[in-house]
C-alpha positions in Angstrom: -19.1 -6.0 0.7 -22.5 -5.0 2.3 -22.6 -3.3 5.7 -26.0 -5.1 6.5 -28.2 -7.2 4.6 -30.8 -4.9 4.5 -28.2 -2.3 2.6 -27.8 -5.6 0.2 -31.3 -5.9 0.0 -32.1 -1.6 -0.6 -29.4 -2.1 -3.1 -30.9 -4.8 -4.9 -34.5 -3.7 -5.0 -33.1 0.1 -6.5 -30.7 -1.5 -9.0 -32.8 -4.4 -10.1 -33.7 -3.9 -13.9 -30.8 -1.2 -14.5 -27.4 -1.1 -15.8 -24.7 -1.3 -13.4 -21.6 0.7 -13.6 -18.4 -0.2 -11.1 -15.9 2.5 -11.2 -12.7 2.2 -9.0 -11.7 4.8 -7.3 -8.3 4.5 -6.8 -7.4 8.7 -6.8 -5.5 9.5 -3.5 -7.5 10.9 -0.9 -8.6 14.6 0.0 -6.3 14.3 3.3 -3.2 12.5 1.5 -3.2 15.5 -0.6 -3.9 18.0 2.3 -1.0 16.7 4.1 1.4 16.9 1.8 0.4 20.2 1.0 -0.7 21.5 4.2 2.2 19.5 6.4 5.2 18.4 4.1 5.8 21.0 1.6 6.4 23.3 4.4 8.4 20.9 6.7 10.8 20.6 3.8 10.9 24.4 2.7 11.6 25.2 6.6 14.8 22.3 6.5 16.3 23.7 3.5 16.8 27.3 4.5 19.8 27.0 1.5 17.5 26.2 -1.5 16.7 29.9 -2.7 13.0 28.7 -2.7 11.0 31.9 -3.0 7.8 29.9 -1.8 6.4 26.6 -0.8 5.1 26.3 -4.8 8.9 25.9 -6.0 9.6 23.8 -2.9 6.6 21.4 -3.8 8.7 21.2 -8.0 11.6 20.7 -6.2 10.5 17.4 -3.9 8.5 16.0 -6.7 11.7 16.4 -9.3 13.9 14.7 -6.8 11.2 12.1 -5.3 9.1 11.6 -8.5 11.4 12.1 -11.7 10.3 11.5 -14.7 12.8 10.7 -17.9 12.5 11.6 -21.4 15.2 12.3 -24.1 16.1 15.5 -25.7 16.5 15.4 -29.8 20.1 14.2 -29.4 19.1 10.9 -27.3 20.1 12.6 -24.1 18.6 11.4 -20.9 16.8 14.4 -19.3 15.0 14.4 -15.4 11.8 16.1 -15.2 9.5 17.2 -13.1 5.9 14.9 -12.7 2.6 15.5 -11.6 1.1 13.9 -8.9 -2.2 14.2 -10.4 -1.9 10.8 -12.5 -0.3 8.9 -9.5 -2.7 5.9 -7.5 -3.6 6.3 -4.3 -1.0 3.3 -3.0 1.4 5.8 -5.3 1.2 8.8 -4.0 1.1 7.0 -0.3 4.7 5.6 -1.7 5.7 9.3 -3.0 4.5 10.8 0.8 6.5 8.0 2.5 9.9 8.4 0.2 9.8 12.1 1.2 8.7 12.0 5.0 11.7 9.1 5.6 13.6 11.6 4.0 13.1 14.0 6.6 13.2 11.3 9.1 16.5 10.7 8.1 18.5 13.1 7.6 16.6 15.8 10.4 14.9 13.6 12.8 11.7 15.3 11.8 8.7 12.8 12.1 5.9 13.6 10.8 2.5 12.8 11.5 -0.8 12.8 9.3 -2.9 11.9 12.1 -1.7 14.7 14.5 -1.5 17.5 11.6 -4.8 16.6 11.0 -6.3 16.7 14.4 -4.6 20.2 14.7 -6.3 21.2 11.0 -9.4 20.3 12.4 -8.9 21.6 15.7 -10.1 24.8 13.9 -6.7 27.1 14.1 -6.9 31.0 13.8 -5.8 33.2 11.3 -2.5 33.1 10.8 -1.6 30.3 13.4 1.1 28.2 12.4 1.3 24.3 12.9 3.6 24.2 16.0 5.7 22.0 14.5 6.2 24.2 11.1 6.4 26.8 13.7 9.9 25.5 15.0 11.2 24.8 12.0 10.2 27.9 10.4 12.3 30.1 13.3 15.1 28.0 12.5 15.1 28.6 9.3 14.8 32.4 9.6 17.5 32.3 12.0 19.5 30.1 9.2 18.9 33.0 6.4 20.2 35.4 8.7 23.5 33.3 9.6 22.5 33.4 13.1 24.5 29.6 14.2 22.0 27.3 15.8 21.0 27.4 19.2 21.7 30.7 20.1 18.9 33.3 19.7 21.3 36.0 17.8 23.8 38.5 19.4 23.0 41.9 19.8 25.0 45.0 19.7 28.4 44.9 21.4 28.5 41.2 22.0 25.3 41.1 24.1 22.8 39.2 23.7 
């Protein structure tokens, strides 16, 4: 528990005669969240080029209806899905909730990805308006997607030429 006895023993001589409170915190972290926001959402916006999503806000509903239902009942006893926050959610549950969505990806795109290198390119201090090169990528071929341009091909000009 103590890095050093002399923490233990700093510790001890400012807490001796007070109350002690231990609180657990058990909230996911600053970076789970970041990544999911930052690195996720927009992965799976930019693979779903189908969804009508206006923005990465209705995206987000979407991933957390289909990875994080919740279930209530309407006044007739049918069973209803909705959509849950992630706000009440542990730290080893949202890590679960991050994991169900990513293998997702993994899946069915063969997109992998990484916390530790969207991180490293957050903090490599980006410019405006740079885009993760990954959500780069996927972002063209999803623009190319909404226009019906067929994968692969960069789009055919006038008269057939490219």
């Amino acid at each position: 528990m103590w890095s050093s006895d002399r923490t233990r023993q700093l510790f001890l001589e400012k807490a001796e005669g007070k109350d002690l409170v231990i609180a657990v915190d058990d909230d996911p972290t600053a970076e789970m969240r970041r990544f999911f926001e930052g690195a996720v959402v927009p992965a799976f916006f930019y693979l779903h080029p189908k969804a009508g999503w206006l923005d990465f806000r209705e995206c987000r509903e979407a991933i957390k209806t289909e990875f994080l239902p919740g279930w209530t009942r309407d006044t007739k006893g049918k069973r209803l899905r909705y959509t849950r926050s992630t706000t009440g959610l542990s730290k080893t549950k949202f890590r679960e909730f991050i994991d169900k969505v990513t293998n997702y990806l993994r899946d069915n795109f063969q997109e992998i990805l990484d916390p530790e290198e969207f991180k490293a390119w957050r903090d490599s201090g980006p410019l405006v308006g740079e885009v993760y090169p990954q959500h780069a990528r996927l972002k063209a071929a999803w623009e190319a997607a909404r226009m019906g341009i067929p994968p692969g091909t960069r789009g055919v000009g006038r008269r057939g030429k490219k």
